[in-house]
PDB file with one MODEL, atoms N, CA, C and O in Angstrom:
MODEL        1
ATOM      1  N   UNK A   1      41.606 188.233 -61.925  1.00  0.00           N
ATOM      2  CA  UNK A   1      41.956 189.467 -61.270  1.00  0.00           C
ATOM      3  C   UNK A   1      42.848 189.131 -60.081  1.00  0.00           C
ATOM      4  O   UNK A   1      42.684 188.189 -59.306  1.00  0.00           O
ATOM      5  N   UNK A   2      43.917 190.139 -60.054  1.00  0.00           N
ATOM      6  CA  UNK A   2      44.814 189.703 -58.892  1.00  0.00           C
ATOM      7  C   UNK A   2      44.760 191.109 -57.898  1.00  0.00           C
ATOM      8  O   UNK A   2      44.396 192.104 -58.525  1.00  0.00           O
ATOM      9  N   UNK A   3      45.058 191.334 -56.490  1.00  0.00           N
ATOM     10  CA  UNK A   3      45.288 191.971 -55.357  1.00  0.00           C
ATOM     11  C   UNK A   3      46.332 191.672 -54.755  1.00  0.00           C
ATOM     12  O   UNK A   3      46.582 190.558 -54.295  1.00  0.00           O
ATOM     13  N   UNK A   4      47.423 193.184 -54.676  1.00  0.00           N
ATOM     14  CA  UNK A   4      48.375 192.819 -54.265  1.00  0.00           C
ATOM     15  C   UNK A   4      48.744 193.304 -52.702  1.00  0.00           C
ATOM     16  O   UNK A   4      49.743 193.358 -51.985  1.00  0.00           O
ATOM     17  N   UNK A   5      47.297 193.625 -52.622  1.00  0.00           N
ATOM     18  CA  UNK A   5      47.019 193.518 -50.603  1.00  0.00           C
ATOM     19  C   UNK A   5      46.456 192.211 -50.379  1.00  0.00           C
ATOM     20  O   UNK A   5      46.155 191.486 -51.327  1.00  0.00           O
ATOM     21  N   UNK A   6      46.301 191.875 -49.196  1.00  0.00           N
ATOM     22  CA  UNK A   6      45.875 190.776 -48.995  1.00  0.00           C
ATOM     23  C   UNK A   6      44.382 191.309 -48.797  1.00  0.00           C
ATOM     24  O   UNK A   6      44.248 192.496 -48.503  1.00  0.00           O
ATOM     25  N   UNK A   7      43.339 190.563 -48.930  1.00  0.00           N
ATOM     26  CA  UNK A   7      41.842 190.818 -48.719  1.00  0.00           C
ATOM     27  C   UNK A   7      41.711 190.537 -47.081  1.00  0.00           C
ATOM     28  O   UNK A   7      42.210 189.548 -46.544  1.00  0.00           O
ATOM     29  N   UNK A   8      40.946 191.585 -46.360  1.00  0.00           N
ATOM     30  CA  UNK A   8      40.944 191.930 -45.184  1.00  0.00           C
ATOM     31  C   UNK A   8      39.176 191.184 -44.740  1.00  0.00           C
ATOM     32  O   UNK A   8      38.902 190.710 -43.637  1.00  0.00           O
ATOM     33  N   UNK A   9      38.436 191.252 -45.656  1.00  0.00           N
ATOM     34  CA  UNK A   9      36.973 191.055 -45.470  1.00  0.00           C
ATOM     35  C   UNK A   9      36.234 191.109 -46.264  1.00  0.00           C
ATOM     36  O   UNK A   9      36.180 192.163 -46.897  1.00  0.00           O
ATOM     37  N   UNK A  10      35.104 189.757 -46.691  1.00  0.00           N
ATOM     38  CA  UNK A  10      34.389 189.837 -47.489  1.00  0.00           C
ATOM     39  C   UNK A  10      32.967 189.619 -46.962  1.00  0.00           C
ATOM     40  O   UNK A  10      32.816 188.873 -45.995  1.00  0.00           O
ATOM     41  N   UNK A  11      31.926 190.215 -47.525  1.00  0.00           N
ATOM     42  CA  UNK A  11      30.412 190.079 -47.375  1.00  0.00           C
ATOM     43  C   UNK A  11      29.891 189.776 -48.664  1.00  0.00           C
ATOM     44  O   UNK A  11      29.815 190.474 -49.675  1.00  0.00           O
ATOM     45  N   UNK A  12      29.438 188.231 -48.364  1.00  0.00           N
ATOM     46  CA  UNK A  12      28.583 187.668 -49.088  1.00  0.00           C
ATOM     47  C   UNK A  12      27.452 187.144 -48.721  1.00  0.00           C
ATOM     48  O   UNK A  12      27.109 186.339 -47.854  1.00  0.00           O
ATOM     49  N   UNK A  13      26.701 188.011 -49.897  1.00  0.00           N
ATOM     50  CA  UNK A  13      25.177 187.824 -49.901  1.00  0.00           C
ATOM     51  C   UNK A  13      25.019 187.516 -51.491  1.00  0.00           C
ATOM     52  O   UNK A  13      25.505 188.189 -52.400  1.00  0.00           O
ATOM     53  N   UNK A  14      24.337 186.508 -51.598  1.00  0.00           N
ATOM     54  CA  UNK A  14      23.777 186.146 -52.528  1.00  0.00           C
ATOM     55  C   UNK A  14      22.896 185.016 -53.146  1.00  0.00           C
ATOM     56  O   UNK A  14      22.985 184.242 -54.099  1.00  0.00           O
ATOM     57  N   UNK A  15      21.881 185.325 -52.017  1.00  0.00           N
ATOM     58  CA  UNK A  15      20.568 184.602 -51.850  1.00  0.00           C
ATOM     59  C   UNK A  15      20.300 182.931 -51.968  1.00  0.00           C
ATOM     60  O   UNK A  15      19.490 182.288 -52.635  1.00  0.00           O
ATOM     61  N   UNK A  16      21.185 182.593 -51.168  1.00  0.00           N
ATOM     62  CA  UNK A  16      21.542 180.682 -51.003  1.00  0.00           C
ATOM     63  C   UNK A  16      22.376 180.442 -51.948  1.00  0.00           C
ATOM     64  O   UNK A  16      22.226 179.306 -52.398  1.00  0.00           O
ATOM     65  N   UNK A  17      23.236 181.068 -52.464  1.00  0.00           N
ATOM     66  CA  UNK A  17      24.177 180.323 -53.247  1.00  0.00           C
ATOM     67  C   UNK A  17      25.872 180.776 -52.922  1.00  0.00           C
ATOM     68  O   UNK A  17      26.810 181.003 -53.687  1.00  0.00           O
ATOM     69  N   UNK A  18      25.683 180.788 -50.498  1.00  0.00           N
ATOM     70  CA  UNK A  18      26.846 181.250 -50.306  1.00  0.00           C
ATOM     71  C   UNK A  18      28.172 179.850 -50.491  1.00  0.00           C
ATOM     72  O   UNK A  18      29.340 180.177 -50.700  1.00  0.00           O
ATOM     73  N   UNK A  19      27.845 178.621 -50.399  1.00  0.00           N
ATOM     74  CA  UNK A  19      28.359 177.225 -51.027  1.00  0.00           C
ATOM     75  C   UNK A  19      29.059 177.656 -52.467  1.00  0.00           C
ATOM     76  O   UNK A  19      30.228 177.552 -52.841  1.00  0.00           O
ATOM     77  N   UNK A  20      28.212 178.033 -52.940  1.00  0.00           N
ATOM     78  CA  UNK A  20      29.410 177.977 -54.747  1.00  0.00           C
ATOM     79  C   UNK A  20      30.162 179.439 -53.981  1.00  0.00           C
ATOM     80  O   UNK A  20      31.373 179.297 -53.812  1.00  0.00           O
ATOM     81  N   UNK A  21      29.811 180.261 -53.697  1.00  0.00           N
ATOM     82  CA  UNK A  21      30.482 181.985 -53.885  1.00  0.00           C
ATOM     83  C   UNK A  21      31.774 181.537 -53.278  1.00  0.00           C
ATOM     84  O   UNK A  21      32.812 181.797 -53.888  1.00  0.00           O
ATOM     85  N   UNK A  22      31.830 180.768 -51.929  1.00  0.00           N
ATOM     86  CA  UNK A  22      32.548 180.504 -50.729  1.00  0.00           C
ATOM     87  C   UNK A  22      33.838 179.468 -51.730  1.00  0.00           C
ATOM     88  O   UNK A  22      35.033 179.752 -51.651  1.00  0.00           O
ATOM     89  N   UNK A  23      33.401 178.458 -52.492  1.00  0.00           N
ATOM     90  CA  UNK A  23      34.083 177.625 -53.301  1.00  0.00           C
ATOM     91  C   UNK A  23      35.017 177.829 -54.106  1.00  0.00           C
ATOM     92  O   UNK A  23      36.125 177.361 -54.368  1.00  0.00           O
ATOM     93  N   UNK A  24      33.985 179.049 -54.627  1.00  0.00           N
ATOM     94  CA  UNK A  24      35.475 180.371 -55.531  1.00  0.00           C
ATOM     95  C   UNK A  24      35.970 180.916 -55.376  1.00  0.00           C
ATOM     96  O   UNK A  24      36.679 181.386 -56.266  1.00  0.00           O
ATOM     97  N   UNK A  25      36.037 181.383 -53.952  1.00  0.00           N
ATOM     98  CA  UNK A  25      36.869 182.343 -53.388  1.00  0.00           C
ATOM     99  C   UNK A  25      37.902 181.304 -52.234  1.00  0.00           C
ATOM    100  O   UNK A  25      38.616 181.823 -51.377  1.00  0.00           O
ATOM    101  N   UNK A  26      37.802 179.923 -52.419  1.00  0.00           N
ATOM    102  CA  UNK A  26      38.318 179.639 -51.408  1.00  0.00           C
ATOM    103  C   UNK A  26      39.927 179.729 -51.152  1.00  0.00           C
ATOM    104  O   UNK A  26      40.549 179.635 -50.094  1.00  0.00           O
ATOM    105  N   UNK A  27      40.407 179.953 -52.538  1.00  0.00           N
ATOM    106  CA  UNK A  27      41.948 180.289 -52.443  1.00  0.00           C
ATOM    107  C   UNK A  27      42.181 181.066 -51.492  1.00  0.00           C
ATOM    108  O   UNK A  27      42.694 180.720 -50.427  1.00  0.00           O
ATOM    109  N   UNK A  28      41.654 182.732 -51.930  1.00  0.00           N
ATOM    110  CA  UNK A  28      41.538 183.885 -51.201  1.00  0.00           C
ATOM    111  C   UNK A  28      41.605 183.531 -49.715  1.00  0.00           C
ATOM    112  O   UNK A  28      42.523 183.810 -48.944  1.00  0.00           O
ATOM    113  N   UNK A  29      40.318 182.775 -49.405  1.00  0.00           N
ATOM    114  CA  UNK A  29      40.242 182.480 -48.159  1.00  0.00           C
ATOM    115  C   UNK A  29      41.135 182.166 -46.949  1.00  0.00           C
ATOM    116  O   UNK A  29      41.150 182.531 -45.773  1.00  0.00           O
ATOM    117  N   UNK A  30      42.180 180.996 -48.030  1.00  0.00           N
ATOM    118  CA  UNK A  30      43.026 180.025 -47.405  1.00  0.00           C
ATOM    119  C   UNK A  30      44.373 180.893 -46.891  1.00  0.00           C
ATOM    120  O   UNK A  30      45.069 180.717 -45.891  1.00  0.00           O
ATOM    121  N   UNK A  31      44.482 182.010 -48.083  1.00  0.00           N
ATOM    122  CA  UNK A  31      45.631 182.906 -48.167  1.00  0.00           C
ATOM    123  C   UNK A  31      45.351 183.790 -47.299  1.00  0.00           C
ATOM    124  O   UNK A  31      46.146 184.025 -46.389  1.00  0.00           O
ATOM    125  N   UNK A  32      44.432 184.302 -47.387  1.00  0.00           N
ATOM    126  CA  UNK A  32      44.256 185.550 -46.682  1.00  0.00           C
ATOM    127  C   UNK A  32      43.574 185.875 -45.443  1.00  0.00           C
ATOM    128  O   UNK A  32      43.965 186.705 -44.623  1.00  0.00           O
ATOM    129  N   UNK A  33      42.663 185.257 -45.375  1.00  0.00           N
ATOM    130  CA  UNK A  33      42.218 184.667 -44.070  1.00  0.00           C
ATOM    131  C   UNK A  33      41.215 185.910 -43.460  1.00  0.00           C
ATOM    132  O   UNK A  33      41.415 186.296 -42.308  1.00  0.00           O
ATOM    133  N   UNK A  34      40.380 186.378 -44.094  1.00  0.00           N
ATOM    134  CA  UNK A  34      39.769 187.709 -44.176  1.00  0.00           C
ATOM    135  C   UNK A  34      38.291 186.947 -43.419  1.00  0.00           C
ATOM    136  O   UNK A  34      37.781 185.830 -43.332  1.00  0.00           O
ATOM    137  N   UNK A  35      38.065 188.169 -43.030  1.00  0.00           N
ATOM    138  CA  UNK A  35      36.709 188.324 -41.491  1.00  0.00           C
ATOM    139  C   UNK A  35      35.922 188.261 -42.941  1.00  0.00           C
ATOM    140  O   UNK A  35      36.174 188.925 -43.946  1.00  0.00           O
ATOM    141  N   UNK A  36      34.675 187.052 -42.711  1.00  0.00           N
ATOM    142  CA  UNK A  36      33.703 187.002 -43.874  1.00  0.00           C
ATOM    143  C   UNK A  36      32.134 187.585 -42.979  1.00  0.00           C
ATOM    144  O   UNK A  36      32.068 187.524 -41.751  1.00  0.00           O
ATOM    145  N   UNK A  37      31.299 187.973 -43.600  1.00  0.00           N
ATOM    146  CA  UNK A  37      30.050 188.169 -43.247  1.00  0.00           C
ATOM    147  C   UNK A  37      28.632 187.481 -44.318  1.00  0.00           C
ATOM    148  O   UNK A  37      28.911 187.888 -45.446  1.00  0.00           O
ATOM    149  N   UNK A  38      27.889 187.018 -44.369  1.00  0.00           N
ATOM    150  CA  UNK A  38      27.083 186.209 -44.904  1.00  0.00           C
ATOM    151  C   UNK A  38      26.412 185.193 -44.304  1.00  0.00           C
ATOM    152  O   UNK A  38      26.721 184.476 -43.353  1.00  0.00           O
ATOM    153  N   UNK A  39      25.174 185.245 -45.195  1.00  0.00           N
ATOM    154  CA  UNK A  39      23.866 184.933 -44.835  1.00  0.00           C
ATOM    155  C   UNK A  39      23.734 183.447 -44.195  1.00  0.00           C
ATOM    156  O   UNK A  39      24.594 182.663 -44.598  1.00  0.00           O
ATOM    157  N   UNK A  40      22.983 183.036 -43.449  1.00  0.00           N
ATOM    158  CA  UNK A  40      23.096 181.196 -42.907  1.00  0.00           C
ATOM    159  C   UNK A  40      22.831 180.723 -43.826  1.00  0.00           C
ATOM    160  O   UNK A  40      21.880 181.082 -44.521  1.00  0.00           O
ATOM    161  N   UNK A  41      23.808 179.524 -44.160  1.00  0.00           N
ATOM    162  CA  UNK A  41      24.272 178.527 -45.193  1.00  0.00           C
ATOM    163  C   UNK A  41      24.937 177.642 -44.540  1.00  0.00           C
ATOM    164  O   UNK A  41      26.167 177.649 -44.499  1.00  0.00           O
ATOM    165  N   UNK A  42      23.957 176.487 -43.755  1.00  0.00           N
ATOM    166  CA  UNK A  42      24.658 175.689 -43.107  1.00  0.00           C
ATOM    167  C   UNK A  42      25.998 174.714 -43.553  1.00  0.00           C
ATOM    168  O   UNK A  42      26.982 174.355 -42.906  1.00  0.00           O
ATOM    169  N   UNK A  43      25.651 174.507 -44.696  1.00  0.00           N
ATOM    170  CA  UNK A  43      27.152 174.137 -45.525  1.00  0.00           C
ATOM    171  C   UNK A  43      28.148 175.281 -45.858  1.00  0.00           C
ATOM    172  O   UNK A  43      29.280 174.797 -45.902  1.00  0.00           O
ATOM    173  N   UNK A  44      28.155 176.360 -46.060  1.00  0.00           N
ATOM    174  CA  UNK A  44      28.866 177.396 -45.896  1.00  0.00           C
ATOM    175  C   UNK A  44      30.113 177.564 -44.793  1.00  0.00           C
ATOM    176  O   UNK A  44      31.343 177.598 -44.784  1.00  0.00           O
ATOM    177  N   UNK A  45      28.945 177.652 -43.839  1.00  0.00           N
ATOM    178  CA  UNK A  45      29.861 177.606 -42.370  1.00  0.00           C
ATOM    179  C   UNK A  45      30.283 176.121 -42.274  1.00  0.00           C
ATOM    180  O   UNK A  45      30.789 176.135 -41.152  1.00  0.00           O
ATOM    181  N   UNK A  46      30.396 174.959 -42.676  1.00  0.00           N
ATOM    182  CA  UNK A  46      30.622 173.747 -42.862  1.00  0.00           C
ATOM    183  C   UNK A  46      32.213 173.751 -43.696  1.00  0.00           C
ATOM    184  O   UNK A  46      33.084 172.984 -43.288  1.00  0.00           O
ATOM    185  N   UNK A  47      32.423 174.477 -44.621  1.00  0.00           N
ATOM    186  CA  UNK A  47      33.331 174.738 -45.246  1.00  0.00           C
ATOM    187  C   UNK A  47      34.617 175.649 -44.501  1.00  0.00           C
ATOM    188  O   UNK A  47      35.830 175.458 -44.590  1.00  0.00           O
ATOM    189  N   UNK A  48      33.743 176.868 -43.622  1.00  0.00           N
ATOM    190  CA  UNK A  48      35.114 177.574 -43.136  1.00  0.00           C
ATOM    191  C   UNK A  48      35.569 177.324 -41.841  1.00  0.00           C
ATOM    192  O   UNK A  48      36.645 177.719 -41.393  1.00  0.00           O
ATOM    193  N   UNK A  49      34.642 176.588 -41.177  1.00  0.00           N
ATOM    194  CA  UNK A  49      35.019 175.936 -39.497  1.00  0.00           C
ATOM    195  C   UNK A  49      36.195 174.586 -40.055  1.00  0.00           C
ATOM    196  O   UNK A  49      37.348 174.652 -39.629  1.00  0.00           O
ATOM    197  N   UNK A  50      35.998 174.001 -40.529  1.00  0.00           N
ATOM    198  CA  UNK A  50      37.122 172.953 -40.261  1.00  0.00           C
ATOM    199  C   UNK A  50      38.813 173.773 -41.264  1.00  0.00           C
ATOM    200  O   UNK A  50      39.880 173.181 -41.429  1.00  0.00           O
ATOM    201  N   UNK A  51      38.527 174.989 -41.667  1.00  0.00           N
ATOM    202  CA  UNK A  51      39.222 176.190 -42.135  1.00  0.00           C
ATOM    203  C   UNK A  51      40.237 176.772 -40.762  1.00  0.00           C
ATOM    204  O   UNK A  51      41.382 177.215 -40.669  1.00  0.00           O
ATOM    205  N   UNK A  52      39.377 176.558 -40.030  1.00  0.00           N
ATOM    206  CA  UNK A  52      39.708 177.231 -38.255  1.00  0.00           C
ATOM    207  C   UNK A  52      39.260 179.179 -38.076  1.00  0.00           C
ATOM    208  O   UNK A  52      39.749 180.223 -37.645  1.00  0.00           O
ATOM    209  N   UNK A  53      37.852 178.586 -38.843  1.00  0.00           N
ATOM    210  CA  UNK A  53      37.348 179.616 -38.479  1.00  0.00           C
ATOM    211  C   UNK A  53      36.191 179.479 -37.602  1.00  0.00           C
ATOM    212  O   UNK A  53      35.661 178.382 -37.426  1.00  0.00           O
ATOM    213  N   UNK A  54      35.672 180.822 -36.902  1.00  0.00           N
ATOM    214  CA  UNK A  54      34.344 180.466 -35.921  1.00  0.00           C
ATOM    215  C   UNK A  54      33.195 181.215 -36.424  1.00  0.00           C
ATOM    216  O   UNK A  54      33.337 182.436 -36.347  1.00  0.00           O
ATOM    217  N   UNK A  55      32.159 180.825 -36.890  1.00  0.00           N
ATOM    218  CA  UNK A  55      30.885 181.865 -37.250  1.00  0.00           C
ATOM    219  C   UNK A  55      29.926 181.586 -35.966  1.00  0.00           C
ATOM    220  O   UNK A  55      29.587 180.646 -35.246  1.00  0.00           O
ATOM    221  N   UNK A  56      29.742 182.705 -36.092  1.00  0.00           N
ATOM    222  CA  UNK A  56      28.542 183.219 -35.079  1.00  0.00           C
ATOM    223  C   UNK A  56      27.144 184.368 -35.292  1.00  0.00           C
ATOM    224  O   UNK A  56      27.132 185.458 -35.864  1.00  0.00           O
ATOM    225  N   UNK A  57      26.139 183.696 -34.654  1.00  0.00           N
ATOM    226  CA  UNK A  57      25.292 184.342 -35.423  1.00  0.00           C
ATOM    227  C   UNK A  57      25.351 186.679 -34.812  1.00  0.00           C
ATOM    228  O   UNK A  57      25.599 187.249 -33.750  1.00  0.00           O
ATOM    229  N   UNK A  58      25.072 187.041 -35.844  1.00  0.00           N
ATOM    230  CA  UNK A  58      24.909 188.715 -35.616  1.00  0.00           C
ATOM    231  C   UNK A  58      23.858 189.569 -36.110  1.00  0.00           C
ATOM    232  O   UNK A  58      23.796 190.797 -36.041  1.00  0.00           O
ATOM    233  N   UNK A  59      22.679 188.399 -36.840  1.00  0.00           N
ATOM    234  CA  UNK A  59      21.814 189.175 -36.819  1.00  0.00           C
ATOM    235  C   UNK A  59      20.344 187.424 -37.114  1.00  0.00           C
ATOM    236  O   UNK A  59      20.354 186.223 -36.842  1.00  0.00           O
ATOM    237  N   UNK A  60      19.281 188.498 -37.846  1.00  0.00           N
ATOM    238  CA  UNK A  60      18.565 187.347 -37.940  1.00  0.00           C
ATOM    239  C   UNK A  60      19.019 186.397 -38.741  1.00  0.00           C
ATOM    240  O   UNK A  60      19.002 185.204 -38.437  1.00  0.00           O
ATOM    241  N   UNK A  61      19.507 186.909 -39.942  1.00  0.00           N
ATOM    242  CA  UNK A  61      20.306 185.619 -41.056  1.00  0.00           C
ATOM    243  C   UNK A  61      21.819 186.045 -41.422  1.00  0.00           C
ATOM    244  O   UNK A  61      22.270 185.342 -42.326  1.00  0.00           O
ATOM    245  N   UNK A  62      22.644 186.949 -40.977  1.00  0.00           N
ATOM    246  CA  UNK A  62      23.681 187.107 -41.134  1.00  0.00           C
ATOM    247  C   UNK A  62      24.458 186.339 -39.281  1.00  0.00           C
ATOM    248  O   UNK A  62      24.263 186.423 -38.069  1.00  0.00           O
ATOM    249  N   UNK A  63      25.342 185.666 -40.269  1.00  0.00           N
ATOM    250  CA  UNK A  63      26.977 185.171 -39.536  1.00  0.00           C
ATOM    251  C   UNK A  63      27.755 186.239 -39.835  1.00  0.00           C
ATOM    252  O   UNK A  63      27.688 187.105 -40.707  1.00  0.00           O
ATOM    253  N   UNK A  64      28.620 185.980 -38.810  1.00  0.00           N
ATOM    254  CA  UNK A  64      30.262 186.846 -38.872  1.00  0.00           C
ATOM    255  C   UNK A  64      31.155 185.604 -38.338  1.00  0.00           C
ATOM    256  O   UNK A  64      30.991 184.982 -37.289  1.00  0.00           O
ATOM    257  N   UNK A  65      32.382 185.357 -39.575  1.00  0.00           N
ATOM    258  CA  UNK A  65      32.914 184.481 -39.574  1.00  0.00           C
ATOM    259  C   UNK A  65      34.188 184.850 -39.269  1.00  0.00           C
ATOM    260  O   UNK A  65      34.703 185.576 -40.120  1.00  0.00           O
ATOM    261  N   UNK A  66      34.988 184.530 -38.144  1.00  0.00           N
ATOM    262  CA  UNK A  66      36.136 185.241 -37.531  1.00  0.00           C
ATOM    263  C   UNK A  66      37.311 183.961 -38.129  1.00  0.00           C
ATOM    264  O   UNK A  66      37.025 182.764 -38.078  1.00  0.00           O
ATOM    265  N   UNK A  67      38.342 184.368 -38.560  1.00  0.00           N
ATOM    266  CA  UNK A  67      39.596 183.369 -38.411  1.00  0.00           C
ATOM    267  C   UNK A  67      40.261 183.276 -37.044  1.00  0.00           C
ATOM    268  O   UNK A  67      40.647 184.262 -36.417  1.00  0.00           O
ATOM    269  N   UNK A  68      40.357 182.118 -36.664  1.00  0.00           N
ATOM    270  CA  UNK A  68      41.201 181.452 -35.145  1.00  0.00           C
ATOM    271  C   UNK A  68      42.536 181.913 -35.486  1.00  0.00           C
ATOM    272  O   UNK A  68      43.479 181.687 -34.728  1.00  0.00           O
TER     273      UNK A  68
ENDMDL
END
């Protein structure tokens, strides 16, 4: 499937398996550079900080992952 906007923001939840979700979308990511929201996955956020992004926590188990 292709989008010929750029993706603005994604929320992923899907119960410890934000590592693979994050993996497949990482094109998207790289391109588009969209505000993510999802659950703590310390490898997760491991993946989009050296990305030059910043997560921070916003709730009890949700991050909000901002692009620098």
């Amino acid at each position: 499937m292709t989008f010929s906007a750029p993706i603005g923001f994604m929320k992923i939840d899907v119960e410890k398996h934000e590592m693979e979700a994050l993996e497949g979308a990482l094109e998207t990511v790289r391109r588009d550079r969209p505000v993510i929201i999802m659950e703590d996955q310390v490898h997760a956020r491991d993946l989009l900080e050296p990305l030059g992004y910043r997560c921070r926590r916003i709730a009890l188990v949700d991050f909000l992952c901002l692009p620098a």
